[in-house]
C-alpha positions as CSV (number, residue, x, y, z in Angstrom):
1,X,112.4,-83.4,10.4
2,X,111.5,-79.9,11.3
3,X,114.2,-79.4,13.1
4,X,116.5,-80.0,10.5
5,X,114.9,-77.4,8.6
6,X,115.1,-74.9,11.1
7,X,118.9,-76.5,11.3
8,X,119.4,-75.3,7.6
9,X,117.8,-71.9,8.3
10,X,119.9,-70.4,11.0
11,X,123.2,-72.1,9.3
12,X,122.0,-70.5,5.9
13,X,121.9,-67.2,8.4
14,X,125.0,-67.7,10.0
15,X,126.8,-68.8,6.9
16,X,125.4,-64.9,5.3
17,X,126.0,-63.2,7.9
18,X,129.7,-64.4,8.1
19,X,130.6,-65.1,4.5
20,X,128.9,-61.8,3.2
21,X,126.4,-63.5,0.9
22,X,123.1,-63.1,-0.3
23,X,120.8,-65.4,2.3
24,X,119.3,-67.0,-0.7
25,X,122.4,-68.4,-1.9
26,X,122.8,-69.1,1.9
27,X,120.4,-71.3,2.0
28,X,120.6,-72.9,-0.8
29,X,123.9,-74.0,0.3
30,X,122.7,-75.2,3.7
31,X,120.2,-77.3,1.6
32,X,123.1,-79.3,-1.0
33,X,125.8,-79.4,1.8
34,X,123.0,-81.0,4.7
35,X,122.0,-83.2,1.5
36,X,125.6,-84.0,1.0
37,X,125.0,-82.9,-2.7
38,X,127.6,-80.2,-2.7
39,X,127.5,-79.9,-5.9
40,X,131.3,-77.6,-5.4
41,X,132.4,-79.9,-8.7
42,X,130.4,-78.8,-11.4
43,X,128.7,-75.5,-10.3
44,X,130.9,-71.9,-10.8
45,X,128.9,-70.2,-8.3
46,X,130.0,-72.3,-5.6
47,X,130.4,-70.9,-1.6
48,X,133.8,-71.5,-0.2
49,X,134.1,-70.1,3.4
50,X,136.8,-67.4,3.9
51,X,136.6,-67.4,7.4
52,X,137.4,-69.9,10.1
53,X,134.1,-69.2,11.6
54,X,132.6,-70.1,8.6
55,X,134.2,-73.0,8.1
56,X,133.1,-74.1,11.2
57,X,129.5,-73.4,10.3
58,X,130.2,-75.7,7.4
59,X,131.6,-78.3,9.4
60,X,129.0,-78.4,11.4
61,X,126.7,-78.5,8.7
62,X,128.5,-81.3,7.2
63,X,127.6,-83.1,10.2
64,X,124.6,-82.3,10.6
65,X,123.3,-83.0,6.7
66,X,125.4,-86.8,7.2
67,X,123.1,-87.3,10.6
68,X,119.9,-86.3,9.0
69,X,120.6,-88.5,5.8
70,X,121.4,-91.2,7.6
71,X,118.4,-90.8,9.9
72,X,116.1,-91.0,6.6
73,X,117.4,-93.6,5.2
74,X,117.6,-96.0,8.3
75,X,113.8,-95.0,8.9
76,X,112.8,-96.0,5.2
77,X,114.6,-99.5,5.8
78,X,113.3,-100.0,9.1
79,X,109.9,-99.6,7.6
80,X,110.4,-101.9,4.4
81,X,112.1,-104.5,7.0
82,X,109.1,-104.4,9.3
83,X,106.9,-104.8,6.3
84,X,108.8,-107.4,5.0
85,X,108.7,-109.3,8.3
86,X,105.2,-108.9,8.8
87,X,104.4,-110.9,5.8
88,X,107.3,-113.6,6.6
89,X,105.6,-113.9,10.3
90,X,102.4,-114.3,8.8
91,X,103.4,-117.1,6.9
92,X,105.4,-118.9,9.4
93,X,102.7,-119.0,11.5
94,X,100.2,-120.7,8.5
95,X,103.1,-122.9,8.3
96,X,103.9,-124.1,11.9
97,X,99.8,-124.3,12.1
98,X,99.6,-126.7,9.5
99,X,102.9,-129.3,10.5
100,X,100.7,-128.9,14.1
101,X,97.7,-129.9,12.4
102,X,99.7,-133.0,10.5
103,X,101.4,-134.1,13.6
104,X,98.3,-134.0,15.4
105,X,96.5,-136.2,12.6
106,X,99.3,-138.5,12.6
C-alpha cells in the first residue's frame, strides 16, 4: 500500500510539472483518478491533460488506480472467504465426528 502512495506522489509531480498546475491540485487528482473516482462529471475545476506526456501520466495512472482497487478489494474478500470457511470447516468436522461416532455405535 505504500507504494501506491508514493505511486500517487510522483504522478501528482509529474502531472504538475507537465500540466502547469498547482501540486495540490496535482495530487488531488492522482488521488480520484487512482480511486477511479474521477469525479471529471460533476466538478468545474477538473484536470484535463494538454499534453501527450500528460496524458500518458494519466494513463498510466488509470492503470495503476484499477490495479490497486482491485488489489483491495480481492484482499478484503479473500479475508471474509477464509473467515467464512473457517467456521464451515469447523462444523464439518463436528459433523463427520458425530456420523463417525453413530456408525461406530451402530
Amino acid at each position: 500500500m505504500d507504494n501506491g502512495i508514493l505511486y500517487m506522489l510522483y504522478f501528482s509531480i509529474a502531472f504538475s510539472i507537465i500540466e502547469h498546475v498547482p501540486l495540490n491540485r496535482a495530487f488531488w487528482w492522482a488521488i480520484t483518478t487512482a480511486s477511479t473516482v474521477g469525479y471529471g462529471d460533476i466538478s468545474t475545476h477538473t484536470l484535463v491533460p494538454h499534453t501527450m506526456i500528460g496524458q500518458f501520466v494519466v494513463l498510466v495512472m488509470i492503470i495503476i488506480g484499477v490495479g490497486m482497487m482491485g488489489m483491495v478489494s480481492s484482499s478484503l474478500t479473500t479475508y471474509f472467504m477464509r473467515k467464512n470457511s473457517v467456521t464451515t470447516q469447523s462444523e464439518t468436522q463436528k459433523s463427520l465426528k458425530l456420523i463417525l461416532k453413530k456408525i461406530k455405535s451402530t
